[in-house]
NULUMGU-108541 format. One line per 5 residues: number of its first residue (from 0); their letters; for each residue x, y, z of N, C-alpha, C, O. Coordinates in steps of 0.05 Angstrom, whole numbers, plus 5000, padded with zeros to 4 digits. Each point is the difference from the previous one (the first is absolute). Example, Ala and Ser with C-alpha at 12.3 -4.5 7.8 and 13.67 -1.06 7.14 Angstrom:
% residues 2
0> AS> 5264/4886/5156/4982/5024/5000/5018/5024/5000/5021/5000/5013 ~ 4972/5021/4973/5016/5024/5001/4985/5022/5014/5010/5022/5004
% end
This chain:
% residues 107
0> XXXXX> 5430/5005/4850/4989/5002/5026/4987/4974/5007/4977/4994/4991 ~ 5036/4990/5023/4986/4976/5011/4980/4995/5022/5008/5004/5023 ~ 4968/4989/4974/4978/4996/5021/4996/4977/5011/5002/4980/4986 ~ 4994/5018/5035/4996/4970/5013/4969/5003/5005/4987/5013/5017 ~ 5008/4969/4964/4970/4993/4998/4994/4969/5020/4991/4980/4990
5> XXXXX> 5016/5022/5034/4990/4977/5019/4974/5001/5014/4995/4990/5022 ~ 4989/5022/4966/4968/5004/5011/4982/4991/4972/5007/4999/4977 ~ 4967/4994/5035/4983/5002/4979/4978/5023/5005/4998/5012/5021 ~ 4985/4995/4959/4976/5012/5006/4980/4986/4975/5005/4988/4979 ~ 4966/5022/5037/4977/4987/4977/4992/5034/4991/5005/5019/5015
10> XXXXX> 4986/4984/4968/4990/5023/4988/4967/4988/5001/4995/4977/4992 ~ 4985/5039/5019/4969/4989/5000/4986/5024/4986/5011/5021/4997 ~ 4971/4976/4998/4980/5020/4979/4977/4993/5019/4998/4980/5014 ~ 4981/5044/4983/4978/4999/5013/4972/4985/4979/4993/5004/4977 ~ 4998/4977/5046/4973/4993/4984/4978/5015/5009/4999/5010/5022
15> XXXXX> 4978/4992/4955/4979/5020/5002/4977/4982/4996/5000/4983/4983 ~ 4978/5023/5037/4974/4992/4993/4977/5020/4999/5003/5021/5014 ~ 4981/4977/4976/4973/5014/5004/4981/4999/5017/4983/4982/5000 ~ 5019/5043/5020/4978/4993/5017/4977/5001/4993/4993/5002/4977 ~ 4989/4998/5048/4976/4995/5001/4980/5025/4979/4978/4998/4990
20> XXXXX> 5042/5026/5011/4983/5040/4996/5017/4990/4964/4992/5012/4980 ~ 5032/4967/5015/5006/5006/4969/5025/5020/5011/5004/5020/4987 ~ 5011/4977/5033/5028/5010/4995/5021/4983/5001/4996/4976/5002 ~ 5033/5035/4996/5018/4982/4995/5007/5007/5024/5005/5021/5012 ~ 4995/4952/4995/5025/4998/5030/5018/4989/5002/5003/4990/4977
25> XXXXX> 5023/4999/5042/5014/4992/5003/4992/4973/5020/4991/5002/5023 ~ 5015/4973/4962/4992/4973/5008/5022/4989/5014/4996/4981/5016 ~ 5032/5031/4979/5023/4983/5008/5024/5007/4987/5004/5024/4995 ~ 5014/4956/4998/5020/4998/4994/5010/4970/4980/4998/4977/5008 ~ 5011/5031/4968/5010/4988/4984/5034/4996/4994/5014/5018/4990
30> XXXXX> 4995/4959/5017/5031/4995/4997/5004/5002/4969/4986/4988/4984 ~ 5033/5028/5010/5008/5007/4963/5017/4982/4998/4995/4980/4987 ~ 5044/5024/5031/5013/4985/4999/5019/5007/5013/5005/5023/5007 ~ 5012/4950/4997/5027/5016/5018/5025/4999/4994/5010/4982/4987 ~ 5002/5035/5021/5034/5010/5000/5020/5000/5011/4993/5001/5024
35> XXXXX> 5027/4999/4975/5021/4998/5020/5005/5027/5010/4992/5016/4983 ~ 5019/4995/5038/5000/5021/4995/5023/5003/5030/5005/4986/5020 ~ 5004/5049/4968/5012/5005/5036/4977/5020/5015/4983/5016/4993 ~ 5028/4974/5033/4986/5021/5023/5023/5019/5017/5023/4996/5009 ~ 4957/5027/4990/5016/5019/5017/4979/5010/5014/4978/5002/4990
40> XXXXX> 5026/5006/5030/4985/5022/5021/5003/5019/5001/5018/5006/5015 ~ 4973/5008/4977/5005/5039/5007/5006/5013/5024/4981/4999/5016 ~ 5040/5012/4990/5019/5007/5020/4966/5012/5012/4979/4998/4987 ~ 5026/5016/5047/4988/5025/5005/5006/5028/4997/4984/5018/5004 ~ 5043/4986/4986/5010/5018/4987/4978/5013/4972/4986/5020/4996
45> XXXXX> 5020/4957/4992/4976/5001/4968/4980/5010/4999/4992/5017/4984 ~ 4994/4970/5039/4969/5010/5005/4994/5017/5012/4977/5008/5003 ~ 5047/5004/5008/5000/5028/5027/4995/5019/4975/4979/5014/5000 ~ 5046/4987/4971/5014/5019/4986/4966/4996/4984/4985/5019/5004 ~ 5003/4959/4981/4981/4999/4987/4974/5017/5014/4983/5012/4986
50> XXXXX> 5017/4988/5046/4978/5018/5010/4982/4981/5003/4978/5006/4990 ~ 5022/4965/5026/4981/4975/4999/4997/5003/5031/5021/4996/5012 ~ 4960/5009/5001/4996/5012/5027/4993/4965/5011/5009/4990/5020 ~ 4974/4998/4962/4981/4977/5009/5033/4977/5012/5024/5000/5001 ~ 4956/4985/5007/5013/4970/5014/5000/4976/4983/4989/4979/5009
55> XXXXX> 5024/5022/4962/4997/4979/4989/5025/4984/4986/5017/5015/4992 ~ 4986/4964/5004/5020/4985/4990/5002/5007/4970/4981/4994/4987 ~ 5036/5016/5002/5009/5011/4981/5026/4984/4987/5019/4994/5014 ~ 4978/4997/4953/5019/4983/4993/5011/5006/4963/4986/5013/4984 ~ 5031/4979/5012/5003/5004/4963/5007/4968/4997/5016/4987/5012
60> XXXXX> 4971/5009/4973/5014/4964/4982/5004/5013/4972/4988/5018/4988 ~ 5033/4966/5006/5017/5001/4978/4993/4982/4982/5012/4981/5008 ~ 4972/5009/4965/4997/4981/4987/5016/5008/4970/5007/5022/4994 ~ 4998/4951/4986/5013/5003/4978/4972/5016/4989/4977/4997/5007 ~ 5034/5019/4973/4984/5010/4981/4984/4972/4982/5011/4978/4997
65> XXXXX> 4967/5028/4994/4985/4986/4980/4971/5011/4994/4987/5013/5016 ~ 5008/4982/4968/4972/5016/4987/4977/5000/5019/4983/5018/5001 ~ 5016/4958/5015/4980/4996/5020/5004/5016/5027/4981/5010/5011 ~ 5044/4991/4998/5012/5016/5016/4987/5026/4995/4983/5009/5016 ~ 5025/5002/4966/5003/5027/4989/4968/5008/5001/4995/5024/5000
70> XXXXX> 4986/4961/5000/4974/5007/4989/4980/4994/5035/4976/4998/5005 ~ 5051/5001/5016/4982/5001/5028/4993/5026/5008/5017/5017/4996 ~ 4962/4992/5014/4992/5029/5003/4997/5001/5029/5009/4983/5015 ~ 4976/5040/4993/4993/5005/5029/4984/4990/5010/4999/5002/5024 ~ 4973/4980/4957/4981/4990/5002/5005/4969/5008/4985/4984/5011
75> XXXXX> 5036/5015/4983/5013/4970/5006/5006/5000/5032/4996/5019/5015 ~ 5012/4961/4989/5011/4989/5030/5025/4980/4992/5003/4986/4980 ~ 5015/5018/5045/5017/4972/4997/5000/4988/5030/4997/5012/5021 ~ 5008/4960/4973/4999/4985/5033/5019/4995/4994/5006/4995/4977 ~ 5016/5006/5054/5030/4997/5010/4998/4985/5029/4997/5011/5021
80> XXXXX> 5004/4967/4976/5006/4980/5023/4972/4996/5028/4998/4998/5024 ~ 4981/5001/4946/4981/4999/5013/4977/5028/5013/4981/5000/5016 ~ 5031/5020/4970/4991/5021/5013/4995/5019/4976/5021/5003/4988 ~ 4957/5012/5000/4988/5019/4978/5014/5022/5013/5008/5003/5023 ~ 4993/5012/4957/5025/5021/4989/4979/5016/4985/4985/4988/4984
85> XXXXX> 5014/5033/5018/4990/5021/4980/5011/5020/4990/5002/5022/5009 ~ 5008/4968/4969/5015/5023/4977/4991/5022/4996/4978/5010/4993 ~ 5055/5001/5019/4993/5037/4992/5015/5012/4980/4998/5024/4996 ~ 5023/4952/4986/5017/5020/4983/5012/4981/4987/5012/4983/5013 ~ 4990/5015/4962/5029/4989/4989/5015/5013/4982/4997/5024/4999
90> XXXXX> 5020/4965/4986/5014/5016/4984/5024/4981/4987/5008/4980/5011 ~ 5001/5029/4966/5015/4987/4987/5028/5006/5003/5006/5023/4995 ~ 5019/4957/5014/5020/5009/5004/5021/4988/4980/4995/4976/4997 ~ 5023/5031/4991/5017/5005/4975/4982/4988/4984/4978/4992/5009 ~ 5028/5007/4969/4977/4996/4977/4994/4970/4996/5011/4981/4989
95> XXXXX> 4966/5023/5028/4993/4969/4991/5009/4981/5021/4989/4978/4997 ~ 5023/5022/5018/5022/4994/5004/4979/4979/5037/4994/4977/5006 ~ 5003/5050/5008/4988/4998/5025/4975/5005/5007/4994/5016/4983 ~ 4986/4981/5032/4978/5013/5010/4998/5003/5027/4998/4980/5016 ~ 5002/5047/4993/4995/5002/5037/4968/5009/5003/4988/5016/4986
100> XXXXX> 5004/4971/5031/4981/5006/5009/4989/5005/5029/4997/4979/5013 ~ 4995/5046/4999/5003/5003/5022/4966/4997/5010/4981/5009/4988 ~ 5017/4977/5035/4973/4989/5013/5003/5011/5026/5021/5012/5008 ~ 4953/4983/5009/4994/4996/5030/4982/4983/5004/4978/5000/4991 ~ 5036/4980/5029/4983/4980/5014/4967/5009/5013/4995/5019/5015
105> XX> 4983/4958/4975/4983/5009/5009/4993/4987/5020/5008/4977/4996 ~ 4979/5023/5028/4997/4987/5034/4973/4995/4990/4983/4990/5015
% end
C-alpha cells in the first residue's frame, strides 16, 4: 500500500507552569518534531455518518510508523501549514507499518 507523504506536520507537547495558587497550567506549546506525512480531509458524508453536528475542519494525516510517532497521544497537538490541529485519534495501520491520525483544526 503506497502513501504519498508530500506534507509535513510538527507534533507539539504542552508546556506547564505554576501559577500563582501552585497549579499546573498550560504555558504554551512545545515543537517535539516533524514528519512527512499525507493529508486528507474528511468527506461531509464521514462526519454526517460519525454524528459531528459542529462546524469544524476535520482531517487524518498519515505518518510512517516509529516509536516517537507511536507514543503521540491526545494530549499532544500537531501543526499543518501553519495552523494547530488537535488530536482526536490515532491508530496503527498494518503492523508497524503506518500511523493515521485523525485531528480538528483549531480557529
Amino acid at each position: 500500500m503506497g502513501r504519498r507523504l508530500d506534507r509535513t506536520v510538527t507534533f507539539l507537547e504542552a508546556v506547564t507552569a505554576k501559577s500563582p495558587t501552585g497549579n499546573k497550567t498550560k504555558a504554551g506549546w512545545n515543537e517535539l518534531f516533524s514528519v512527512p506525512a499525507s493529508y486528507q480531509a474528511l468527506s461531509d458524508g464521514e462526519r454526517w455518518r460519525a454524528g459531528a453536528v459542529e462546524q469544524k475542519a476535520e482531517a487524518r494525516f498519515t505518518v510512517r510508523y516509529s516509536a516517537r510517532a507511536a507514543a503521540i497521544l491526545g494530549a499532544n497537538r500537531l501543526r499543518f501549514e501553519g495552523a494547530d490541529w488537535e488530536i482526536t485519534g490515532s491508530k496503527e495501520i498494518g503492523r508497524r507499518r503506518w500511523i493515521e491520525i485523525t485531528a480538528w483544526k483549531i480557529r
